[in-house]
Each structure stands twice: as structure tokens, then as C-alpha cells.
C-alpha positions in Angstrom: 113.2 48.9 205.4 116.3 46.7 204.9 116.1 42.8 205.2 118.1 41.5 208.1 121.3 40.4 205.5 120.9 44.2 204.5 122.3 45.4 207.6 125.9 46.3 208.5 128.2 43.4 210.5 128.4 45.7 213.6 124.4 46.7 213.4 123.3 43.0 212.8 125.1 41.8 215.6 123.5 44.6 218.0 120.4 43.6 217.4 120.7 39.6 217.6 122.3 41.0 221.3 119.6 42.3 222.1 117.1 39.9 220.8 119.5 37.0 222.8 118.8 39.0 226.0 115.6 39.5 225.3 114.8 36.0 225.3 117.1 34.4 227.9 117.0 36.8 230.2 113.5 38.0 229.8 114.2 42.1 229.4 117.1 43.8 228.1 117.7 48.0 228.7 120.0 50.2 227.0 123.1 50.2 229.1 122.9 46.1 227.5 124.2 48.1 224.1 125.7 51.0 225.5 128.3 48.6 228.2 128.9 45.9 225.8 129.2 47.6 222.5 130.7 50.9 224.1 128.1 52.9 222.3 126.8 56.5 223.3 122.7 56.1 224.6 121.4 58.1 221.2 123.2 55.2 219.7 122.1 52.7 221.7 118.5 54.7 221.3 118.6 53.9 217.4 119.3 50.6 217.6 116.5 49.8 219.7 114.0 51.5 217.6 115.2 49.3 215.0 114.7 46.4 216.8 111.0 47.4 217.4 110.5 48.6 213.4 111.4 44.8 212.8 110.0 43.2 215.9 107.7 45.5 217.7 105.0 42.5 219.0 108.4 41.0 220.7 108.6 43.1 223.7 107.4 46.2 225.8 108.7 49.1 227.7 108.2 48.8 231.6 108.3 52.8 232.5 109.2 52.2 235.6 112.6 50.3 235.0 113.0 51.6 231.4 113.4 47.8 230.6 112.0 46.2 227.6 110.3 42.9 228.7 109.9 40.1 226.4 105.9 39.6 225.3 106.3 35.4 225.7 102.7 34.6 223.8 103.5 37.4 221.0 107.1 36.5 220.6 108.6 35.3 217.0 112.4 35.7 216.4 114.3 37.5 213.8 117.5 35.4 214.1 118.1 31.6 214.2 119.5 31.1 217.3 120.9 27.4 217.4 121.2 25.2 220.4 125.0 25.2 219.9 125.3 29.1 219.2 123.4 29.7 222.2 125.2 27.3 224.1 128.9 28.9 222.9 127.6 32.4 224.2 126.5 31.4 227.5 130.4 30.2 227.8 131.0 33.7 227.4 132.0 35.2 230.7 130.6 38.6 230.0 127.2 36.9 228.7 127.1 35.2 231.6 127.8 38.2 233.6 124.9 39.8 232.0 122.0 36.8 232.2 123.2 36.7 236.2 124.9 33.7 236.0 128.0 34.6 237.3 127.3 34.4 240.5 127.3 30.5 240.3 130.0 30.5 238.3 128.3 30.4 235.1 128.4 27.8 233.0 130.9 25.4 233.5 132.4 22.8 230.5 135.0 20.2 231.4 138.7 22.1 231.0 140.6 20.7 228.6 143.8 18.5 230.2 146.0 19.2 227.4 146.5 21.6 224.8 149.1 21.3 221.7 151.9 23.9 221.8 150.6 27.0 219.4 154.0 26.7 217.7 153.3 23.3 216.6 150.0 24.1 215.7 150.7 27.0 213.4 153.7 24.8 211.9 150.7 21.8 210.9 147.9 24.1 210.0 150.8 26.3 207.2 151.9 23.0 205.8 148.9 21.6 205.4 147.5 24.8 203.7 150.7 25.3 201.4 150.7 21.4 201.1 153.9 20.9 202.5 156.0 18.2 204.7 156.0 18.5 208.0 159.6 17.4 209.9 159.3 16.4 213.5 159.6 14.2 216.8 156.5 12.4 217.6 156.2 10.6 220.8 153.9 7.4 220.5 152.6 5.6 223.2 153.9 2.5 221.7 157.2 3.4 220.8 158.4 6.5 222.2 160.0 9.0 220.6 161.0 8.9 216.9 161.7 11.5 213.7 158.9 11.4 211.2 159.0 13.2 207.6 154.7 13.3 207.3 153.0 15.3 205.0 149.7 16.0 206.9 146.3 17.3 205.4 143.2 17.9 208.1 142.9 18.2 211.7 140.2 16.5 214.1 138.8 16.5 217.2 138.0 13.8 220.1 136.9 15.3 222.8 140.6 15.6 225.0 143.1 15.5 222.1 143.5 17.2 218.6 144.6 15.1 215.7 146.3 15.4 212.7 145.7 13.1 210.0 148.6 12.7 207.9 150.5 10.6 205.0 153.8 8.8 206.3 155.9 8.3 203.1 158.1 5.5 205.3 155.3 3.3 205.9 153.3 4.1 203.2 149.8 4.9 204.7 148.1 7.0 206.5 147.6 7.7 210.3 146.5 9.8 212.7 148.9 11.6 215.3 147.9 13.6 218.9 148.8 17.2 218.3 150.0 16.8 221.9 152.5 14.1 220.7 154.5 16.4 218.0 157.6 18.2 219.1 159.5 20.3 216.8 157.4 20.5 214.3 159.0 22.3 211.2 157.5 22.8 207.8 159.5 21.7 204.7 159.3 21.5 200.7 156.2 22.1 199.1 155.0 18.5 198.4 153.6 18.2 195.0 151.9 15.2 195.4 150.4 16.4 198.6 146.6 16.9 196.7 147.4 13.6 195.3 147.6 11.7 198.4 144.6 13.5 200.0 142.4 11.6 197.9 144.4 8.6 198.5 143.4 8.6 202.5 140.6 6.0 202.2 139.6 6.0 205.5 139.5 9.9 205.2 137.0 10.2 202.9 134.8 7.1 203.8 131.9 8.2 204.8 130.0 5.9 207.7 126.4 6.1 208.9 126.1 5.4 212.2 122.8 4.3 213.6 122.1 4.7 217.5 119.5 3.1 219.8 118.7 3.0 223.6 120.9 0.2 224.9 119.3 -3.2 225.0 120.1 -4.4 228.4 117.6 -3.1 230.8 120.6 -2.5 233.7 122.2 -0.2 231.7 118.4 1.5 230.6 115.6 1.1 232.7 113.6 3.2 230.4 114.7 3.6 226.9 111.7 6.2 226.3 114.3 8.4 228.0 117.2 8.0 225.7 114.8 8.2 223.0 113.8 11.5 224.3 117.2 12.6 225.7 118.5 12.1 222.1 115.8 13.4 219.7 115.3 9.7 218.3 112.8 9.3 215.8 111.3 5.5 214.9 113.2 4.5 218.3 116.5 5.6 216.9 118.7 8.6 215.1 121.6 8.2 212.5 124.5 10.0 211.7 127.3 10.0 209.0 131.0 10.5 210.0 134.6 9.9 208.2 135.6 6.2 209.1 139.0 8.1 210.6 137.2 9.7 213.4 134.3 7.0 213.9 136.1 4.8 216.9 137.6 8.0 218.4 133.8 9.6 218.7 131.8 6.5 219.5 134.5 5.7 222.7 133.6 9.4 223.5 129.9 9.3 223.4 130.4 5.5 225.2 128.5 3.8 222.7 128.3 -0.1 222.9 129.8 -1.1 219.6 129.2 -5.1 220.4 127.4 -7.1 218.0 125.6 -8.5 221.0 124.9 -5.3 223.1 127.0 -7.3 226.0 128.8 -4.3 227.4 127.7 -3.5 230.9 127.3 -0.6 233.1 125.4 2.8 233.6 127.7 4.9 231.2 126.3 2.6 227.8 123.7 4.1 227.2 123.2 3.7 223.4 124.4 1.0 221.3 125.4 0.5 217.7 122.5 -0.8 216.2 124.3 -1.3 212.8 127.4 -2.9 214.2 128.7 -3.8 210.3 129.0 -0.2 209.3 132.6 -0.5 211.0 133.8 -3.4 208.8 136.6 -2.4 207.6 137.2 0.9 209.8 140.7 1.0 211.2 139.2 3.2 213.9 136.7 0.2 214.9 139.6 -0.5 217.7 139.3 2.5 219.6 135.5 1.9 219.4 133.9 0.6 223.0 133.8 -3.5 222.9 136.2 -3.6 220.2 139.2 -3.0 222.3 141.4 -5.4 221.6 143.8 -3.3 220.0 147.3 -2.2 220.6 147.9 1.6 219.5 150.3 2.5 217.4 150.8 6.2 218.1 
């Protein structure tokens, strides 16, 4: 028998369905292959078996239903099924369609309040990818509208906007500009020195560990055993590593009190920067929460 990486794209992913509803739904039947992947029953019939001639202790056939119901004490997985995979499926509307979870809705995430124009977009990710200078009209916050000649190089994520981190031959340095902010975004010569200057972005590719404990003050955590818990801390705390360029923009997301003396008050602090010196040094230390005495510049 092949090994799981043996197995055709299309066949794999078949049998990690089936598996997925197997396990958080309970049972899955054959019109769960036959409706989603459009496949014939003798089809649907083959995959099945295959499941079984790799997993056969994972479930059983209820007669009655012609359902095959998850054995919970015999039950080992085939597949790694991550928390955030399984989480991005059950965002699917036709997953949740399946599990029953439509009915409530399904799951529901937080809508985005602004997206960047797909025009713009496509215009920033082809000259970062042919390395490339990128002509357009960015409105900052600070000071409106103005014409930039930037030669970007990554993208990032906060949470509401997108970023794009880019070299600004004007001011000499580096900055980061909301993908919402760019208008007219056209690509223009092939920068030569655009690999150059990628290594050049300091606070790029500065990498920061972060290290994260329940909050100190007892009004904003009654019991830290629950953060501890809530967060998977080990030894009362858990660390993680990030580029200095997104560290701010992520800590005001996940409200973390970034005080040296934990002073910040209220329910949303929940966690504080234990190592508060990692963001010496960290432009992005002024977006961070406690440290917002800072006037932005885009």
C-alpha cells in the first residue's frame, strides 16, 4: 500500500475530507464525497475503502443510516490537522454547511473594514517580485496626500490593515505604508539595487523575542492561572520572535501592556511585556500599548 505522500493531490485531499468529518462531526456517508467532490458513488465507494485499508480501527458502518461513525477510544489520525487549518475550514461556508453549523450562522470572524484596491495590490506584489520602483500617491495621516517614488520589498499584516514595507530613496530609510493609503500605484524601472537595500532594512530583518506573562495588576487578572492556561504558558510565561517592523503593530493588536511598570489599566491588558528592553531600539515600540507617545508619520 502507498504511504499517505504516495497518493495523488485530488485522492489525498478526499481522504483528509473524510477523516475531518469524521472527527468533527462524528460520522461522515458517501454523499460527503460524492456532493462535495462531484464524484460518481463507485467512486466515492473506493475512496472509502481506502480510508479503512489505512484507518480501519477509526470508524464503523451504522447499517441502518449507512454512516460511518467515528470509534472515539480507537481513534488515531492519518493527517495533522492543525488548530489553524481546522479553524480556516470551519470558515468555509460549505464545511460549515456540512458539520450543521449553518444554521447559526456558522462561524463568524470580525469582517475586515477595509481592503486595498486589487489593482494596487497586484501593482506592489509585481514590483516587489521583479524588484522594481513603485510610483504613486500615498495619503498619510500626517500629511495628506503626496507622490512617492518607493521601491518596496515584503508585505505585512496587523490585524485591519496590510502593509508594505518599503525603501524611500527621498528620505533615505525605510517605512512602512497602509496598502489602503496607496493610490495609483504604478510599477517602474527595474531597480538594481533593490536586493541591496533589502538587507539594508534593519528593522526588517531584526529579529525580537518577545516574552509574555499574565498581567501583574490583579484588576486587570483576577486569576492569572487562566491566562496561563488560555495561552499555553509554560514556567508562567511563553515567548515568541518577530521582525522589530511588525512588533508595535502586533503587540497594540494582542493589547499587550508594554510599560516597564505594568501600570496600564483595564480588562482588555491581559498580558504584559515581561521583557520590556527587547524594544530598545524598535521604531515600532510607538505603536506598542503604553508607549504611545508617538506622532505617525504615515
Amino acid at each position: 500500500m502507498k504511504e499517505l505522500s504516495e497518493l495523488s493531490k485530488n485522492v489525498h485531499d478526499r481522504l483528509e475530507y473524510i477523516e475531518f468529518m469524521l472527527r468533527f462531526r462524528g460520522w461522515f456517508s458517501r454523499a460527503d464525497l460524492t456532493e462535495r467532490f462531484k464524484l460518481g458513488e463507485a467512486a466515492a465507494t473506493r475512496d472509502i475503502r481506502l480510508y479503512k485499508d489505512y484507518a480501519e480501527d477509526n470508524m464503523t458502518l451504522e447499517p441502518s443510516t449507512k454512516r460511518y461513525i467515528l470509534n472515539e477510544l480507537s481513534f488515531s489520525p492519518l493527517f495533522d490537522m492543525r488548530a489553524q487549518t481546522a479553524l480556516s475550514k470551519l470558515r468555509n461556508s460549505k464545511i460549515c454547511e456540512a458539520l450543521g453549523l449553518a444554521e447559526s450562522d456558522g462561524v463568524l470572524c470580525p469582517p475586515r473594514l477595509t481592503l486595498p484596491d486589487v489593482n494596487v495590490l497586484s501593482n506592489i506584489t509585481r514590483a516587489i517580485s521583479s524588484g522594481s520602483t513603485l510610483i504613486t500617491t500615498y495619503w498619510s495621516i500626517k500629511n495628506g496626500a503626496s507622490d512617492k517614488v518607493l521601491i518596496p520589498h515584503a508585505l505585512f499584516d496587523n490585524g485591519v490593515h496590510w502593509y508594505m514595507r518599503a525603501f524611500d530613496p527621498k528620505h533615505n530609510e525605510f517605512r512602512s505604508y497602509a496598502l489602503t493609503r496607496i493610490e495609483n500605484a504604478k510599477v517602474s524601472i527595474k531597480n538594481t539595487d533593490a536586493n541591496a537595500a533589502i538587507l539594508k532594512d534593519h528593522q526588517w530583518n531584526r529579529i525580537v523575542n518577545l516574552e509574555l506573562v499574565p498581567h501583574p495588576n490583579r484588576r486587570n487578572v483576577k486569576y492569572p492561572e487562566t491566562v496561563e492556561h488560555d495561552f499555553n504558558m509554560e514556567e508562567g510565561f511563553f515567548s515568541i520572535s518577530v521582525r522589530a517592523v511588525v512588533a508595535g503593530y502586533w503587540l497594540h493588536s494582542w493589547s499587550v501592556d508594554c510599560t516597564e511598570d505594568h501600570s496600564l489599566e483595564g480588562y482588555e491588558y491581559q498580558l504584559w511585556l515581561r521583557n520590556h528592553h527587547s524594544l530598545y531600539d524598535v521604531d515600532s515600540r510607538k505603536i506598542a500599548p503604553g508607549l504611545s507617545d508617538y506622532e505617525y508619520s504615515n
